[in-house]
Residue, then its C-alpha position, 0 to 999 in steps of 0.5 A: x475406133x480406129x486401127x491403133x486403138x483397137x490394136x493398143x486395146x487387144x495388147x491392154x487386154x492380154x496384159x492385164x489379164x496375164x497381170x490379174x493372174x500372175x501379180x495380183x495376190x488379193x484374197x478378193x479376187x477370184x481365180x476365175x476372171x476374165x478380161x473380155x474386152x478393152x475399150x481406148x478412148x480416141x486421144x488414148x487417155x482412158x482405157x475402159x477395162x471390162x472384165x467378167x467375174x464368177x461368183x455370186x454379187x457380193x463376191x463380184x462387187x469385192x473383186x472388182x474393188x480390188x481391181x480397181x485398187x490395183x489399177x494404178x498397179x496395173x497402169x505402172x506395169x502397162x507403161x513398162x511394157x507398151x512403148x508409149x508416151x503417155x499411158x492410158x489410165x485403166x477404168x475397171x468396169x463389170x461386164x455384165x452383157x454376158x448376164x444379159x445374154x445368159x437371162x436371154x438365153x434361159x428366155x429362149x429356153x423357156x419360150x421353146x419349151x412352152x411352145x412345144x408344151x403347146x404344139x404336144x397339146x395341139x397335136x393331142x387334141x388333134x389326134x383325138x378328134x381325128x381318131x373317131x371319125x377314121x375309126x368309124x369310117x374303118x369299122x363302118x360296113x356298108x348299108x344294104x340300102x347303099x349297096x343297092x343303089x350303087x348297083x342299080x345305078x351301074x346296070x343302067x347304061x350312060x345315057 
């Protein structure tokens, strides 16, 4: 994308979003939508209108039909405010990276809550197999026999 079509983009964007929560009165659309970007095609014919909706996807599917009803609406009020020769048209369009990234994150979550799970267990079993063998080694008084052995080998002089 260019300078001008990034920045023609960003000025759809705060406009149409100001219009869906001022102007737009339809019972379809929910109090919480976001525009979360605008993409402007090149010759700046098009402007690809991607916005995020809470709800569940009946409620989702509703909405945006209601905003692409309004569309037409929106286009009407854009070419008042933007000085423009010709004004692109607005394609309404569900954002649904925001559904992927939060399906990514609970992945996330999941694994490192697995991994954990694994590492308490690692470090249990661990744990329990290093215990026994520190204990005995504690509680384990040395031998006569071993006493002996030590002392007669450090009566005799190095050679």
């Amino acid at each position: 994308m260019t300078r001008r079509t990034e920045m023609l983009g960003s000025t759809i964007q705060r406009e149409i979003a100001e219009m869906i929560q001022r102007d737009i009165d339809d019972p379809r659309v929910p109090s919480i939508v976001s525009v979360t970007r605008v993409k402007v095609a090149p010759d700046l014919s098009v402007a690809d209108v991607f916005v995020t909706i809470m709800g569940t996807e009946g409620q989702k599917t509703a909405a945006l039909n209601a905003l692409k009803h309004s569309a037409g609406m929106m286009r009407a009020k854009l070419t008042k405010s933007l000085s423009l020769r010709t004004t692109p048209f607005i394609k309404m369009h569900l954002d649904d990276k925001i559904d992927k990234e939060l399906a990514m994150l609970a992945i996330l979550h999941k694994v490192a809550e697995e991994n954990a799970e694994a590492d308490r267990r690692r470090e249990a079993a661990g744990e329990a197999a290093v215990l026994p063998a520190d204990e005995a080694v504690e509680t384990a008084e040395p031998s006569q026999a071993d006493e002996g052995k030590s002392d007669a080998g450090a009566d005799k002089p190095a050679s």
